[in-house]
C-alpha positions, 0 to 999 in steps of 0.5 A: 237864673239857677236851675233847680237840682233833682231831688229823690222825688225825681229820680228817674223812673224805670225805663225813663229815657225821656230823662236823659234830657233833664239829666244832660241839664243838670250835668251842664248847670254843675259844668256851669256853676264850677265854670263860673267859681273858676272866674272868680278863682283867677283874680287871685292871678294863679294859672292853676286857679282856672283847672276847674273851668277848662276841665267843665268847658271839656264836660259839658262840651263833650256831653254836648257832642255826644248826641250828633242828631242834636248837634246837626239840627241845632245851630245853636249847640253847634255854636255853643259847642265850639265856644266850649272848645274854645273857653277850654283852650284858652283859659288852659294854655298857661297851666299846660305850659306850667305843668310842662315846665314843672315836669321838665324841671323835675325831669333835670333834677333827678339827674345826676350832676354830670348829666346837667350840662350847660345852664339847663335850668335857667334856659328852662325857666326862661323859656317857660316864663316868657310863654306863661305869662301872655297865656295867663293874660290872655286867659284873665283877659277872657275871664273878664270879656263880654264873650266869656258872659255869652258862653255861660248864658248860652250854658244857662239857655241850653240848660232851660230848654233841656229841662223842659225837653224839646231840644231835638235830638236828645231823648229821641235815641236810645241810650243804648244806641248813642253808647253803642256809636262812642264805643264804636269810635272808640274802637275805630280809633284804637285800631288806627293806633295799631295800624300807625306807622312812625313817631308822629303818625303814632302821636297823632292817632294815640291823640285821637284816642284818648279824645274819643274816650274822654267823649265818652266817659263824659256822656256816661257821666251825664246820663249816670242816673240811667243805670248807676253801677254800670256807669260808675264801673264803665267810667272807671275803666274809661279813666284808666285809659285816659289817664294812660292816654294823657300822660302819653300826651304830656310826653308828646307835648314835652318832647316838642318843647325839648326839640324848642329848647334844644335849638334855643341851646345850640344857636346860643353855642350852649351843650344840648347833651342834657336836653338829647338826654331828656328827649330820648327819656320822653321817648321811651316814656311813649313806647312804655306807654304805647305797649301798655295800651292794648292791655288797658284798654281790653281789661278797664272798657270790658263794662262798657261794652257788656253795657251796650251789649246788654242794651241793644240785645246782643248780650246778656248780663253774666255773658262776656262782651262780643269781640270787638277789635 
């Protein structure tokens, strides 16, 4: 059963925070309607088809847990949050590792023919088919289980039942309020970023940043409606520091499988010069990235902040955000 979208008639009225109910449903039914266009994109046996599915698993969920009072008092969101979590990761294992495998694979090609010690490509290639391919299965496998069908009706439940307001917890806060508590994730984290001390500590809290500002970016995206210019500009600054984030990730992610394949090489008596060579370049990909943060951060989060500042009174529209650390 298809919930209706808005049309002009219902655009959300001044002041209508009791909206912001029917807006996270209409948010989750288009989550929903490219969840289930991605299951039919996978029998074309291509792990990229279900991009789509673990990118709206990641949405709706998200949008989901950024009302907490209503992820405490309801056991079903609870449980509709974490079968998202896991839609998201399965179905999304075997593009990762094909995504791994492409950049790493270009990583060797731009190196000069000297620096390619060893059969590097065919041990890269092996080591990537042999995990693509259970992912793949397992992911196809999901697509077509029993449990699969269960999330996307309990998508369709969530979405009734947000369109008819009474799931508590949602329209009860202000809007203001719940963007003001993300971004203050958001700040927390980022100050753990700059106590962090060592390689994985460092990873790790960089990890938890860009989770804490992907979060927030899709409630912005939910509750557009509320406030469109504002939004429009705070989700482009959020973008910008999740996706310095995410290529900071997909360095981390790369380094562990250069570590994998460099013991691979070595306990084969093979050169692991090539793959020393490659890790060390993922390393400095992450120290470029990691000093490139602060400024990124400071110049692409300036609208949210005077959004939120604006809501709760603290500021007005042509002063500066307050200092935040």
């Amino acid at each position: 059963m298809s919930i209706e979208t808005r049309t002009d008639a219902e655009a959300v009225p001044e002041g209508g925070q009791a909206q912001v109910s029917r807006m996270l449903a209409r948010y989750l039914h288009a989550q929903r309607e490219t969840i289930m266009d991605g299951q039919i994109a996978a029998c074309h046996d291509d792990p990229d088809s279900v991009v789509g599915v673990v990118k709206a698993a990641r949405r709706a969920r998200c949008a989901l847990s950024a009302h907490p009072t209503a992820v405490r008092r309801q056991s079903e969101v609870r449980r509709l949050v974490e079968e998202l979590r896991w839609l998201g990761i399965t179905t999304g294992a075997a593009h990762d590792l094909r995504a791994q495998s492409a950049r790493l694979h270009a990583a060797v090609d731009v190196l000069r023919p000297r620096y390619v010690r060893g059969p590097v490509r065919e041990r890269m290639a092996a080591y990537f088919d042999v995990r693509i391919r259970p992912a793949w299965t397992a992911a196809r496998d999901l697509l077509a289980a029993p449990r699969f069908v269960t999330v996307v009706e309990d998508l369709m439940a969530e979405e009734r039942l947000l369109h008819t307001g009474v799931v508590p917890g949602i329209d009860e806060p202000d809007n203001s309020v719940v963007l003001d508590a993300l971004l203050g994730r958001v700040r927390r984290r980022m100050r753990r970023v700059g106590s962090a001390r060592g390689e994985d500590a460092i990873d790790a809290a960089m990890h938890d940043l860009r989770k804490s500002v992907r979060r927030t970016r899709y409630y912005v995206e939910s509750v557009r409606d509320l406030d469109p210019s504002r939004s429009d500009q705070t989700v482009a600054g959020l973008i910008a520091v999740q996706d310095l984030l995410g290529e900071y990730q997909d360095a981390v992610v790369a380094k562990h499988h250069l570590i994998q394949l460099t013991r691979e090489a070595e306990n084969a008596g093979e050169s692991a010069f090539t793959y020393g060579l490659l890790l060390q370049r993922e390393i400095d990909r992450t120290a470029e990235l990691a000093a490139a943060l602060p400024g990124t951060y400071w110049r692409s989060l300036r609208t949210a902040r005077v959004m939120a500042d604006i809501h709760t009174g603290t500021g007005t529209g042509g002063a500066a955000p307050r200092k935040t650390s």
